[in-house]
C-alpha positions as MATLAB code, in Angstrom:
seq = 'XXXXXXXXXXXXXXXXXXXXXXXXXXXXXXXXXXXXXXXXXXXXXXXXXXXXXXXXXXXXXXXXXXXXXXXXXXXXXXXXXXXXXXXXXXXXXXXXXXXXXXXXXXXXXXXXXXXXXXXXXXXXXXXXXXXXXXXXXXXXXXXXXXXXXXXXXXXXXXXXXXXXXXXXXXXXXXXXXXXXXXXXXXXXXXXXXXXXXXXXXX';
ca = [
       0.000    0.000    0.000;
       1.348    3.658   -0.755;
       1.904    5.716    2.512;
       2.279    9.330    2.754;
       4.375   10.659    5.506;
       6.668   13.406    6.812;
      10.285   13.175    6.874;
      10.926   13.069   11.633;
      14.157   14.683   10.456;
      14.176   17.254    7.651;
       9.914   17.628    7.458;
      10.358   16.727    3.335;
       6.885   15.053    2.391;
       6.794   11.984    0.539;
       4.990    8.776   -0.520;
       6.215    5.202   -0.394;
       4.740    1.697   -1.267;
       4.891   -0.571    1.954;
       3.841   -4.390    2.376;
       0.500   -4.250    4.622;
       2.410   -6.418    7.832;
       5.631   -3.823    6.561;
       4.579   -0.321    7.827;
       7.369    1.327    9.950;
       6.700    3.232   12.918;
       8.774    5.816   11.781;
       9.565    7.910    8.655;
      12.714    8.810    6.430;
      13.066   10.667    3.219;
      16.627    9.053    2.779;
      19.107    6.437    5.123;
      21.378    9.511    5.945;
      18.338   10.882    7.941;
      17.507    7.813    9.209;
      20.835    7.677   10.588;
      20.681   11.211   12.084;
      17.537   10.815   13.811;
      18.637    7.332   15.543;
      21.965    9.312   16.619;
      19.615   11.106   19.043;
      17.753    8.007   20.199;
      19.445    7.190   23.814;
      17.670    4.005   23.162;
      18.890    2.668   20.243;
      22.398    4.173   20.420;
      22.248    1.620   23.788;
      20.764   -1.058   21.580;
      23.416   -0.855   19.177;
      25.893   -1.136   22.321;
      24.251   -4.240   23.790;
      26.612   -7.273   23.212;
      23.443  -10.023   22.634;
      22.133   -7.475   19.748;
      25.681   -7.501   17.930;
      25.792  -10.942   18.448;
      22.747  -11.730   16.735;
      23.476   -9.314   13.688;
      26.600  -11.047   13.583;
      25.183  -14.498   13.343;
      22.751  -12.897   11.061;
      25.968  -11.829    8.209;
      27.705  -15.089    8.799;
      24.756  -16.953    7.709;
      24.369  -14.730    4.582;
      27.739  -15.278    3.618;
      27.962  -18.515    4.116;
      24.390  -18.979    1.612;
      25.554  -16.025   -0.869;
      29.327  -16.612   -0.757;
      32.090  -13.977    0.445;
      31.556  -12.159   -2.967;
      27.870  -10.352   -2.213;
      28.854   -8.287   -5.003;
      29.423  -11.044   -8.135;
      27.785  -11.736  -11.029;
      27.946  -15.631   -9.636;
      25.983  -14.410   -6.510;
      23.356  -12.266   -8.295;
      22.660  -14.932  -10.514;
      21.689  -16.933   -7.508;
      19.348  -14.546   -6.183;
      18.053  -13.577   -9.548;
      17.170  -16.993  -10.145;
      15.649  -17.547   -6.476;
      13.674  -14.804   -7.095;
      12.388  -16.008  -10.954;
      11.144  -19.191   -8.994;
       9.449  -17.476   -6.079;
       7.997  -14.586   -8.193;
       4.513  -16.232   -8.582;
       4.205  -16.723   -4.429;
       5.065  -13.228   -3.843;
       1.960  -10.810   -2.734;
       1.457   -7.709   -5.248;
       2.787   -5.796   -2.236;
       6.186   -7.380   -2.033;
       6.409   -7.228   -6.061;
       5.835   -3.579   -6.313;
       8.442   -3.226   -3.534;
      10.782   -5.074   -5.446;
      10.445   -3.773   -8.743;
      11.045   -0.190   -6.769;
      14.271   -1.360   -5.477;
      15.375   -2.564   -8.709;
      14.560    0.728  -10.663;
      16.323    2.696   -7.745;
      19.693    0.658   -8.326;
      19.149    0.570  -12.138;
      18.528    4.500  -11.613;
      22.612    5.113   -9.683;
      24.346    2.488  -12.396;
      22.471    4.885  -15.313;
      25.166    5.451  -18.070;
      26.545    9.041  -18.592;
      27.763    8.734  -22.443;
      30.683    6.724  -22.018;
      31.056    7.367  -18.364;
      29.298    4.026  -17.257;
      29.095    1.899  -13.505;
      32.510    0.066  -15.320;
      34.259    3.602  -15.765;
      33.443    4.567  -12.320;
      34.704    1.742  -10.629;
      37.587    1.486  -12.983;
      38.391    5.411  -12.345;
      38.231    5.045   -8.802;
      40.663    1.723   -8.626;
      43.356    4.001  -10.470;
      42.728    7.139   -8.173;
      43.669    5.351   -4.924;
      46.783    6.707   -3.331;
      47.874    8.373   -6.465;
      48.687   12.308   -6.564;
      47.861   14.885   -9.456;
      50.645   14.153  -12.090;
      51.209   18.091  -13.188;
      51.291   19.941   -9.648;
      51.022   17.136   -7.143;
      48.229   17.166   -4.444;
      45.597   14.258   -3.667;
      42.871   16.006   -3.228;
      40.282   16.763   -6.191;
      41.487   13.666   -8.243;
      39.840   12.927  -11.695;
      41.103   10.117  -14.131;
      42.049   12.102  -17.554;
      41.928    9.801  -21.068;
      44.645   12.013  -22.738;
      43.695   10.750  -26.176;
      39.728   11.787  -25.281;
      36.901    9.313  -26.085;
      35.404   11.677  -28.443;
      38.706   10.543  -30.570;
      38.294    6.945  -29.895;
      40.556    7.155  -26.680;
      40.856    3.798  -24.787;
      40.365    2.643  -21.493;
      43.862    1.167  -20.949;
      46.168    2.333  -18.049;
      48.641    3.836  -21.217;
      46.010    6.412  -21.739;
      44.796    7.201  -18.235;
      46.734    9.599  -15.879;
      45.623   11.074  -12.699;
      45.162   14.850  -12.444;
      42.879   17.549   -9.891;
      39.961   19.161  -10.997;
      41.864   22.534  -11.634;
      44.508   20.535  -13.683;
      42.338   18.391  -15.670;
      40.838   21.484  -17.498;
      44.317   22.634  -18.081;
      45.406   19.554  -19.704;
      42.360   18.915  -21.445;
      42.817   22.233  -22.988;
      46.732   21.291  -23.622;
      46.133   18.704  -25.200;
      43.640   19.621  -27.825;
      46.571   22.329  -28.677;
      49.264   19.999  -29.275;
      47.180   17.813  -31.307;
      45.667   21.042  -33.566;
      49.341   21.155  -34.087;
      51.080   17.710  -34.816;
      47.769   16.202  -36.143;
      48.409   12.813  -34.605;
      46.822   11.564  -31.175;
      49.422    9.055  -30.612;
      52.097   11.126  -31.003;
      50.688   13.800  -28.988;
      49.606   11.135  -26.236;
      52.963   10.135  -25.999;
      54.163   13.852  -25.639;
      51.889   14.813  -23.025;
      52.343   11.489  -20.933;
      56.421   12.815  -21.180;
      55.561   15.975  -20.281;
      53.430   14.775  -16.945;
      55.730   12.650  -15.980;
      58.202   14.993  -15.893;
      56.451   17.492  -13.628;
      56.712   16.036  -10.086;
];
């Protein structure tokens, strides 16, 4: 059934399909308020403390590893659930249907594709940006993943073509780069210029 409720911690109306046996006592427009509110519950911060209650939440992972395998996150262990789900679909109650299609349109919603800047990209751009500085002036904070031969001229994907730089230096390069290859006419050569160039700076 669709409920219409306040947010308890910012006031933000807003609807929501619930399972009839479902309906929360309480109200969130997202988890980070959810989070915020229970923060101020003396009750549950104690719950959370309580030794019996972590217990049983651990017991609770364990035994979803141990059915789902220590991947949660593979295309081995969705299949699994996919599949559980294809054979169960006809038991489920149009309540818990709706519910799930809603879950599945939410996730489908964060992985939407950007152009070429897909769920692959960003996990892929945020692998290389781990504990790697701006190549032209050296700080970690701001980091993007540059293709110096862009995608809008067929630029790969592979580490050759990929090179860490800030926000601020990103545009600069970007710009740079364009430049040199107005000039030599050649994105290899120009890749291999500007990769020389970068590497050179710190």
């Amino acid at each position: 059934m669709k409920i219409h409720y306040v947010c308890e911690t910012c006031g933000q109306e807003n609807s929501r399909r619930y399972a009839a046996h479902k309906i929360p006592s309480h109200f969130f427009c997202s988890v980070a308020r959810q989070n915020i509110w229970q923060k101020t519950r003396k009750d549950i911060v104690e719950k959370n403390k309580d030794p019996h209650f972590r217990k049983k939440v651990s017991e609770g992972l364990k035994a979803r590893k141990k059915r789902l395998g220590s991947d949660y996150h593979s295309k081995e262990t969705k299949k699994k659930i996919g599949e559980a789900t294809s054979l169960r679909w006809n038991e489920y109650s149009d309540e818990q249907r709706e519910r799930m299609i809603h879950v599945l349109r939410n996730n489908a919603i964060k992985k939407r594709t950007y152009g070429p800047y897909d769920y692959e990209w960003n996990k892929l751009s945020a692998a290389i940006k781990q504990g790697q500085v701006c190549r032209r002036c050296g700080t970690k904070k701001n980091l993007n993943v540059h293709h110096i031969i862009p995608v809008s001229a067929n630029g790969s994907r592979d580490l050759d073509n990929l090179v860490t730089l800030c926000s601020s230096c990103h545009r600069t390069v970007e710009h740079e780069g364009k430049k040199v290859n107005e000039i030599i006419g050649d994105w290899q050569i120009a890749r291999l210029l500007i990769k020389e160039r970068l590497m050179c700076l710190i």
